[in-house]
Backbone as XML, in Angstrom:
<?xml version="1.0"?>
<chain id="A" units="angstrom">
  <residue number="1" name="UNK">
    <atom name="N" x="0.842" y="-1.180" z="0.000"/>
    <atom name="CA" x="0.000" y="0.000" z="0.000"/>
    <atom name="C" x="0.883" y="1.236" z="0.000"/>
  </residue>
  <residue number="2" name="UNK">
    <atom name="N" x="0.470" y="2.467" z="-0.831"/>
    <atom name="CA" x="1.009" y="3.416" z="-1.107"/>
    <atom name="C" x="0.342" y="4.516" z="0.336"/>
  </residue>
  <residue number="3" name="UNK">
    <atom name="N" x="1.014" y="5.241" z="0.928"/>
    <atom name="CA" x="0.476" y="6.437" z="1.667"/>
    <atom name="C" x="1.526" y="7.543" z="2.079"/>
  </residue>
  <residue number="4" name="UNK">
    <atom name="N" x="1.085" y="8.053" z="1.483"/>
    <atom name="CA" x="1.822" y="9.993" z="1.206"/>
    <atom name="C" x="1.312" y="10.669" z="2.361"/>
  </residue>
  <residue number="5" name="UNK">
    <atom name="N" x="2.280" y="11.469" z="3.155"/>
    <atom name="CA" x="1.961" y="12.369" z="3.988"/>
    <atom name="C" x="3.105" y="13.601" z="3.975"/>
  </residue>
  <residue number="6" name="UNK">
    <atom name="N" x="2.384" y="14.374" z="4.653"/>
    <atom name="CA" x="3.262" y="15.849" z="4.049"/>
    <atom name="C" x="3.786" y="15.907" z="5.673"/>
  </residue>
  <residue number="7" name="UNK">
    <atom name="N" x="5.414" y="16.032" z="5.261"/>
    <atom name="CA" x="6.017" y="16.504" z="6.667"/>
    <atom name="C" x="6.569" y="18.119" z="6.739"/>
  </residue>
  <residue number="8" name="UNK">
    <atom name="N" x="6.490" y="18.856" z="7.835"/>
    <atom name="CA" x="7.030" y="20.040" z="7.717"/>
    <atom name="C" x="8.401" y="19.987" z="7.632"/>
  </residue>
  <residue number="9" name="UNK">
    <atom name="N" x="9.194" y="21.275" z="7.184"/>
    <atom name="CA" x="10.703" y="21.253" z="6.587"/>
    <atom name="C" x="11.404" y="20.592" z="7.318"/>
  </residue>
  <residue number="10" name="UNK">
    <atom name="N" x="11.144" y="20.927" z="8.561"/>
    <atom name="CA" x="12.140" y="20.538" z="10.100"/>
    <atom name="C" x="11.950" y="19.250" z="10.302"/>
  </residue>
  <residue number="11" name="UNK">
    <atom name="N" x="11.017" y="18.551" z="10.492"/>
    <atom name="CA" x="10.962" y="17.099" z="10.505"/>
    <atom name="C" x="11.363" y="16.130" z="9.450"/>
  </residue>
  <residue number="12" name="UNK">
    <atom name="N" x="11.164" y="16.907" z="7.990"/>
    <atom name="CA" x="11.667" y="16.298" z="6.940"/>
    <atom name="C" x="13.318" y="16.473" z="6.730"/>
  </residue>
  <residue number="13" name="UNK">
    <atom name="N" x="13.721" y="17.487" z="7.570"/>
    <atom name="CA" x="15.267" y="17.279" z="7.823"/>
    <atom name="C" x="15.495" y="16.706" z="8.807"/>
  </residue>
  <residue number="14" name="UNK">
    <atom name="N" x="15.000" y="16.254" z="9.751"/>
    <atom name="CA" x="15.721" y="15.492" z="10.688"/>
    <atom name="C" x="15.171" y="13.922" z="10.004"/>
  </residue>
  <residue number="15" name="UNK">
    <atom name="N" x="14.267" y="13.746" z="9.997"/>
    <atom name="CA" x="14.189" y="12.656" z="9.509"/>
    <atom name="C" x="15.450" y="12.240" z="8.018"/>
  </residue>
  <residue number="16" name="UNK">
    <atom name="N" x="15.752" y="13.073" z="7.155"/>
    <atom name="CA" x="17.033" y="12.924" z="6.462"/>
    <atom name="C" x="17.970" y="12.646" z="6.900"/>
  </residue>
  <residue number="17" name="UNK">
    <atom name="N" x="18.093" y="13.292" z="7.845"/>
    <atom name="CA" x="19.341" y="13.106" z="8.779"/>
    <atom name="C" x="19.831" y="11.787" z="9.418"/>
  </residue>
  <residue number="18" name="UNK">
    <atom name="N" x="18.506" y="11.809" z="9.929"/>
    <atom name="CA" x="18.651" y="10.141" z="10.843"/>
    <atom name="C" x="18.759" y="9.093" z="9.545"/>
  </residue>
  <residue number="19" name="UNK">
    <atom name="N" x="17.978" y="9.035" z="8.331"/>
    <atom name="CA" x="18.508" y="8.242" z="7.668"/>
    <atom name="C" x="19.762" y="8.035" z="7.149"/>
  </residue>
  <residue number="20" name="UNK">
    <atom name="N" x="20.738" y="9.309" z="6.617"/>
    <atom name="CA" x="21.796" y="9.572" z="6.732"/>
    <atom name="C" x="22.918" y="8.922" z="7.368"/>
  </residue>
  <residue number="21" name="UNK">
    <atom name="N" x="22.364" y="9.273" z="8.924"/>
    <atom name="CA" x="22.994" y="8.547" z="9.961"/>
    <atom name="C" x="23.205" y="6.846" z="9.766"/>
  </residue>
  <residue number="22" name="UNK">
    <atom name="N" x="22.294" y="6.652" z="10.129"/>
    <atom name="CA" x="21.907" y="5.058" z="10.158"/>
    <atom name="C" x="21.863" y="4.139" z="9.085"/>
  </residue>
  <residue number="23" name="UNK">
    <atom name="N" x="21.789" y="4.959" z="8.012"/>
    <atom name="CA" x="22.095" y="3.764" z="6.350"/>
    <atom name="C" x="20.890" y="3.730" z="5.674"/>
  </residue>
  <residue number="24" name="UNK">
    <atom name="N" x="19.757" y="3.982" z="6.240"/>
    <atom name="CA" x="18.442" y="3.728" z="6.297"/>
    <atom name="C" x="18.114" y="4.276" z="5.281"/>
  </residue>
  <residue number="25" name="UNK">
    <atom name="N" x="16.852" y="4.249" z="4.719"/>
    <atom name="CA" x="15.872" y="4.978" z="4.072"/>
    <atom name="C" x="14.969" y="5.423" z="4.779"/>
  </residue>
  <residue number="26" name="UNK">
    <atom name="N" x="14.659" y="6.952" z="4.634"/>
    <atom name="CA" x="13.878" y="7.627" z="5.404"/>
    <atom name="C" x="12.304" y="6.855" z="5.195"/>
  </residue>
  <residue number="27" name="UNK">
    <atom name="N" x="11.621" y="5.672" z="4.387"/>
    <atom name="CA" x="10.613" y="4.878" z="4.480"/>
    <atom name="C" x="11.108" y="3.777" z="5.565"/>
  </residue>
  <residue number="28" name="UNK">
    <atom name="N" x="12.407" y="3.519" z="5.236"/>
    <atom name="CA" x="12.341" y="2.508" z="6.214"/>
    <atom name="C" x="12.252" y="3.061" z="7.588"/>
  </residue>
  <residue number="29" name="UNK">
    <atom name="N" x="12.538" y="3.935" z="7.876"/>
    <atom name="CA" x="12.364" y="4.643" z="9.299"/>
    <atom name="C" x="11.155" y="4.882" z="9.718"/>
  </residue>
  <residue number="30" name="UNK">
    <atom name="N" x="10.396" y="5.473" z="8.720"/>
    <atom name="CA" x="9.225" y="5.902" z="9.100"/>
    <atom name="C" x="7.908" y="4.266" z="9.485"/>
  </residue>
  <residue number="31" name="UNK">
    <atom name="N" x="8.189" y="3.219" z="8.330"/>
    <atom name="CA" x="7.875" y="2.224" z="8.676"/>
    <atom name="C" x="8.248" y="1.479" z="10.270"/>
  </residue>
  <residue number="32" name="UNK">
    <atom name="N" x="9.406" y="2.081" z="10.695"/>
    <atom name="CA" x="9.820" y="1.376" z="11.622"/>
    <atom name="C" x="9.316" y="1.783" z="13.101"/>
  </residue>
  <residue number="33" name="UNK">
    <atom name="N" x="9.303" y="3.635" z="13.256"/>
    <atom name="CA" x="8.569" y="3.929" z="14.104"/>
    <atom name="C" x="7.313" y="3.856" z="13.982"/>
  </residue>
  <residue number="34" name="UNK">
    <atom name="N" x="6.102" y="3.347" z="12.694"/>
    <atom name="CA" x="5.302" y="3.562" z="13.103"/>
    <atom name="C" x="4.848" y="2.137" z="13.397"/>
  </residue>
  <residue number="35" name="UNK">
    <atom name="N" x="5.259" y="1.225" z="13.524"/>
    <atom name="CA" x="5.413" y="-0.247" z="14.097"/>
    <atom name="C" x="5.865" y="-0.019" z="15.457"/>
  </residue>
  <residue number="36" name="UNK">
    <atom name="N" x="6.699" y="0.962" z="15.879"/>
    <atom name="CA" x="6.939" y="1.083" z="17.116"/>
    <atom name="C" x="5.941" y="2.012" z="18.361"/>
  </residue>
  <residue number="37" name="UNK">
    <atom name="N" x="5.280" y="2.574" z="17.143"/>
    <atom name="CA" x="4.508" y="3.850" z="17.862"/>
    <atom name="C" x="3.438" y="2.732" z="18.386"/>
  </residue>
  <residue number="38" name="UNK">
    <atom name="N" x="2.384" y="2.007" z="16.710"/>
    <atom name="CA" x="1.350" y="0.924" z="16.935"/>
    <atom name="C" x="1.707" y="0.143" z="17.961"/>
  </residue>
  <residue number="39" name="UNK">
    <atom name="N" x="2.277" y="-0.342" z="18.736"/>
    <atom name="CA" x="2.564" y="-1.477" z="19.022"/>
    <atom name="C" x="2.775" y="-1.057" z="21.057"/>
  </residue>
  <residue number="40" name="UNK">
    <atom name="N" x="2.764" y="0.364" z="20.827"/>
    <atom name="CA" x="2.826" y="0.980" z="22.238"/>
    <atom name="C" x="1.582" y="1.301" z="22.559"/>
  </residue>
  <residue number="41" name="UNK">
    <atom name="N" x="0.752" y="1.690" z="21.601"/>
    <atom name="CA" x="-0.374" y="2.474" z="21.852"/>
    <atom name="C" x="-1.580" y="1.278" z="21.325"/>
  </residue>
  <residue number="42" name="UNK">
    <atom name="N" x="-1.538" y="0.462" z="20.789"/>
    <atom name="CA" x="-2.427" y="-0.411" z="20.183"/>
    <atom name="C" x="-2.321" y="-1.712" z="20.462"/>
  </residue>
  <residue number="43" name="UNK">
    <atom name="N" x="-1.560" y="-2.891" z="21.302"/>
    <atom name="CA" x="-0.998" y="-3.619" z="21.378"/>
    <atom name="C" x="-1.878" y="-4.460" z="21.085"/>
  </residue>
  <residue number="44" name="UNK">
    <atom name="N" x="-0.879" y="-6.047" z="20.285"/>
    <atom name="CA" x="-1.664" y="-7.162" z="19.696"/>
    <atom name="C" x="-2.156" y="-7.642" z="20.977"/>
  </residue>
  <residue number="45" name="UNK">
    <atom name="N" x="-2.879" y="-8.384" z="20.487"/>
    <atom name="CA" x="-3.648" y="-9.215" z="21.805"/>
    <atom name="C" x="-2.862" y="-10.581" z="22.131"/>
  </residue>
  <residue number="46" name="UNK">
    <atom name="N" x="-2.807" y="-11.259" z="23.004"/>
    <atom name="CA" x="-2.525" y="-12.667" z="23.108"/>
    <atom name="C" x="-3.621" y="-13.508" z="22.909"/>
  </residue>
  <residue number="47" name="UNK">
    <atom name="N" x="-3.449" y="-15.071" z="22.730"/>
    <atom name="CA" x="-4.179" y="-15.535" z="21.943"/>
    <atom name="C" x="-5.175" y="-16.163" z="23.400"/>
  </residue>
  <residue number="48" name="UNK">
    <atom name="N" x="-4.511" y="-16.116" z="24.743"/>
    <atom name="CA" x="-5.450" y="-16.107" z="25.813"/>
    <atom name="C" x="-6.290" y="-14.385" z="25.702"/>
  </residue>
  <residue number="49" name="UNK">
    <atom name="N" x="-5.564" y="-13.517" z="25.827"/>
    <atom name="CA" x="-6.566" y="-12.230" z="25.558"/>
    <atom name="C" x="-7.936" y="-12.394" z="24.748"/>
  </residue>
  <residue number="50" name="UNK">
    <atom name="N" x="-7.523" y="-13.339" z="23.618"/>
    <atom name="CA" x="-8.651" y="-13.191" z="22.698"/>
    <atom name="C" x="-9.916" y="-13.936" z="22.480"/>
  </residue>
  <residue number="51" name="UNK">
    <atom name="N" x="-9.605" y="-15.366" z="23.246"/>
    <atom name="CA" x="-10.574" y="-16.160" z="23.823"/>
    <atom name="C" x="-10.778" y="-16.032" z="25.538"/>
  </residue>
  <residue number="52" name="UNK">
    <atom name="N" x="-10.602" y="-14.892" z="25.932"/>
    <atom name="CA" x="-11.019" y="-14.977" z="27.727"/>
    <atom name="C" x="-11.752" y="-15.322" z="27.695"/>
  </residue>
  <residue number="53" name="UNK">
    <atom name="N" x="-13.281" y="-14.772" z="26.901"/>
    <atom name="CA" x="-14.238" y="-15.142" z="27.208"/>
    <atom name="C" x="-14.918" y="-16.295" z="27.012"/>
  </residue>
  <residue number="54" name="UNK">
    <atom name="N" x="-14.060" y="-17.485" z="26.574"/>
    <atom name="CA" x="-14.448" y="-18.878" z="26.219"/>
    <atom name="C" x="-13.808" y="-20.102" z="26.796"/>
  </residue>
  <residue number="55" name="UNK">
    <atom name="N" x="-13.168" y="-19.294" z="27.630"/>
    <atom name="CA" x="-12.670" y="-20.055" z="28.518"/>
    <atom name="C" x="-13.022" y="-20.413" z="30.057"/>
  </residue>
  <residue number="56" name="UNK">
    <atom name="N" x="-13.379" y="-21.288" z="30.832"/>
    <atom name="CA" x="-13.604" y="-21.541" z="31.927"/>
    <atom name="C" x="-12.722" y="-20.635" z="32.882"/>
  </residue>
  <residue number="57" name="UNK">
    <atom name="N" x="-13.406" y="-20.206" z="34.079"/>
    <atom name="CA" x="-12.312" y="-19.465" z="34.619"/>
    <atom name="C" x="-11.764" y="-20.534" z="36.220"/>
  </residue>
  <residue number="58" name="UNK">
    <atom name="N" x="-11.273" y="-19.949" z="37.029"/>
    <atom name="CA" x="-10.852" y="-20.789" z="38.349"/>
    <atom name="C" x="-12.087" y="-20.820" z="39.134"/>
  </residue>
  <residue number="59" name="UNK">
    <atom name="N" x="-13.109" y="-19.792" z="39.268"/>
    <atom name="CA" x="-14.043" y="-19.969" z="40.049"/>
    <atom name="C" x="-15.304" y="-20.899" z="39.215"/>
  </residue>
  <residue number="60" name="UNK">
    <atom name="N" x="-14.517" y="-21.474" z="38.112"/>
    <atom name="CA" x="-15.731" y="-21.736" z="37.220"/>
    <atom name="C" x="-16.479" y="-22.934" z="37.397"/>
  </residue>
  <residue number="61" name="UNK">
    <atom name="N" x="-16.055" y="-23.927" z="37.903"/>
    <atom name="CA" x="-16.767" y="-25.142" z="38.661"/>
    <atom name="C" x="-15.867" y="-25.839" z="39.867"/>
  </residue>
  <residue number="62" name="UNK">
    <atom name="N" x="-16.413" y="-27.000" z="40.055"/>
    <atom name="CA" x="-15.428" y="-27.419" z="41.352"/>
    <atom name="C" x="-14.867" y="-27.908" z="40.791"/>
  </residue>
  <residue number="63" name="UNK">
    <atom name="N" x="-14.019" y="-28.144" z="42.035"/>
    <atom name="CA" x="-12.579" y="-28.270" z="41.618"/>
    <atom name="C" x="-11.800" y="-29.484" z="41.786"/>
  </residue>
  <residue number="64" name="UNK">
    <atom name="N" x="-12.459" y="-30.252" z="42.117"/>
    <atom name="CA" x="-12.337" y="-31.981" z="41.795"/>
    <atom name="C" x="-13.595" y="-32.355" z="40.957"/>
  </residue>
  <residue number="65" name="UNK">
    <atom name="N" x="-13.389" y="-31.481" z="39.859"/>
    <atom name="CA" x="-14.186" y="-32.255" z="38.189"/>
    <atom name="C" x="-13.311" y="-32.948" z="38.427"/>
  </residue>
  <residue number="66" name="UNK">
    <atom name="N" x="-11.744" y="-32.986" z="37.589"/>
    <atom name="CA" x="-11.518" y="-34.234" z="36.912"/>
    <atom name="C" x="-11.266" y="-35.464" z="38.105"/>
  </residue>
  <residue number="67" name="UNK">
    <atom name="N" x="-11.645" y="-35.365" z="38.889"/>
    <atom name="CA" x="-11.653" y="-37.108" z="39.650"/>
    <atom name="C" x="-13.279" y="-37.181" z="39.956"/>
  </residue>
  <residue number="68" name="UNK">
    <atom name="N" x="-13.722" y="-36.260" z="39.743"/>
    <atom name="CA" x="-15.575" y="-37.126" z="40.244"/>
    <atom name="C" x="-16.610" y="-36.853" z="38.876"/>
  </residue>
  <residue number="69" name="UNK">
    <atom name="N" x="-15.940" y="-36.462" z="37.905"/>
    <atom name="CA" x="-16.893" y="-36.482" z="36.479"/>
    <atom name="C" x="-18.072" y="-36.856" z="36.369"/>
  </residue>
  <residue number="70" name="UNK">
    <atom name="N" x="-17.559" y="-38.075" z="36.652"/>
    <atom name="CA" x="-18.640" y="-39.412" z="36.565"/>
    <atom name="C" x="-19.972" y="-38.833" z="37.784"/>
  </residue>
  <residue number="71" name="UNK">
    <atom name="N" x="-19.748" y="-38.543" z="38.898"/>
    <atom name="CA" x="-20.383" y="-38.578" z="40.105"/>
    <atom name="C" x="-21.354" y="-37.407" z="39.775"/>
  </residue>
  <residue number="72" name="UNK">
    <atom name="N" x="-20.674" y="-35.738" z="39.381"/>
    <atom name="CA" x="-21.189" y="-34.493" z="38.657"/>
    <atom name="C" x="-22.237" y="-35.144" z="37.342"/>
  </residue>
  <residue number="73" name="UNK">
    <atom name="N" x="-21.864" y="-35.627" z="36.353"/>
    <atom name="CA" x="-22.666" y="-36.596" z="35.217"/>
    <atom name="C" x="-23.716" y="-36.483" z="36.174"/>
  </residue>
  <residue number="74" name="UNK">
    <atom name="N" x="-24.057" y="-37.837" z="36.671"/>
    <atom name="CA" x="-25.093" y="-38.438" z="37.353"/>
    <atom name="C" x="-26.128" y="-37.805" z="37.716"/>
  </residue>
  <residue number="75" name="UNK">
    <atom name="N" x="-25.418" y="-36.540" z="38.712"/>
    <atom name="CA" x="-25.979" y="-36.028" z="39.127"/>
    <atom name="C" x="-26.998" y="-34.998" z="38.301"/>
  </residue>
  <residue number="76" name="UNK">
    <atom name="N" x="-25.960" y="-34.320" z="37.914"/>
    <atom name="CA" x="-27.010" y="-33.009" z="36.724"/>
    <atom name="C" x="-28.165" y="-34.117" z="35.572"/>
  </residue>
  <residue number="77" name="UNK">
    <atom name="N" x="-27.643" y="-35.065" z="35.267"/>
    <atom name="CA" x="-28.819" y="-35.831" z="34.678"/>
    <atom name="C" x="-29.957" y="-36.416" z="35.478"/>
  </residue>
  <residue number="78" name="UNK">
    <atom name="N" x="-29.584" y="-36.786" z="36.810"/>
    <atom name="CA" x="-30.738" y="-37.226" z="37.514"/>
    <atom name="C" x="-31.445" y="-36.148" z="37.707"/>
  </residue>
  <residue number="79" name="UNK">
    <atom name="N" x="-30.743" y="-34.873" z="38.142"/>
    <atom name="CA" x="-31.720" y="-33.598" z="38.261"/>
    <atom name="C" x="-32.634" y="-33.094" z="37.073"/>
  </residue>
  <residue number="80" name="UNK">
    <atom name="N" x="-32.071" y="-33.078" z="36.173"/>
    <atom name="CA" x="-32.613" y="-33.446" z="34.730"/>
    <atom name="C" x="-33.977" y="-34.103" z="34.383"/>
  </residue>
  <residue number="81" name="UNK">
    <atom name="N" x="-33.281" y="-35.632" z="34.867"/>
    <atom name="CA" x="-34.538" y="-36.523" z="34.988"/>
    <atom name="C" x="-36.244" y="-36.105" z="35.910"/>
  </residue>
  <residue number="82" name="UNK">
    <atom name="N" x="-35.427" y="-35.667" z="36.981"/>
    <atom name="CA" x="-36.270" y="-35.320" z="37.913"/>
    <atom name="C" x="-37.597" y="-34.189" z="37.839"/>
  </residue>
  <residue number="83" name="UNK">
    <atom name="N" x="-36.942" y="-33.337" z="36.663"/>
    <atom name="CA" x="-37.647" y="-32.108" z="36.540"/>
    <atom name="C" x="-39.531" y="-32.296" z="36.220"/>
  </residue>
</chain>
């Protein structure tokens, strides 16, 4: 993607400059802080961030499910049954 923006004189010389400096191309710079800017102010999510909400939490059932499964089963179906 192409995107043009107009810098004032002073920024468009320092930004020369620093490329100058550094070997760079003043795109590659500008690409680079603005990956640095995004990434302060916008941050990616983690892939727990992005399913929190589909995930069971610690208060989310008891806490010997996995040794009484079977016993929990039973139960919510007999209540089930019962209705």
């Amino acid at each position: 993607m192409t995107l043009s923006i107009r810098l004032d004189a002073d920024l468009e010389a320092e930004l020369a400059r620093a490329a100058a400096r550094t070997g760079r191309s003043k795109t590659e710079l500008v690409k680079a802080s603005l990956r640095e800017y995004l990434a302060r102010v916008a941050p990616r999510k983690t892939p727990y961030e992005l399913g929190k909400d589909l995930f069971g939490g610690v208060a989310g059932g008891p806490v010997d499910l996995a040794e009484r499964r079977k016993d929990y089963l039973t139960e919510s179906l007999s209540a089930k049954h019962d209705r």
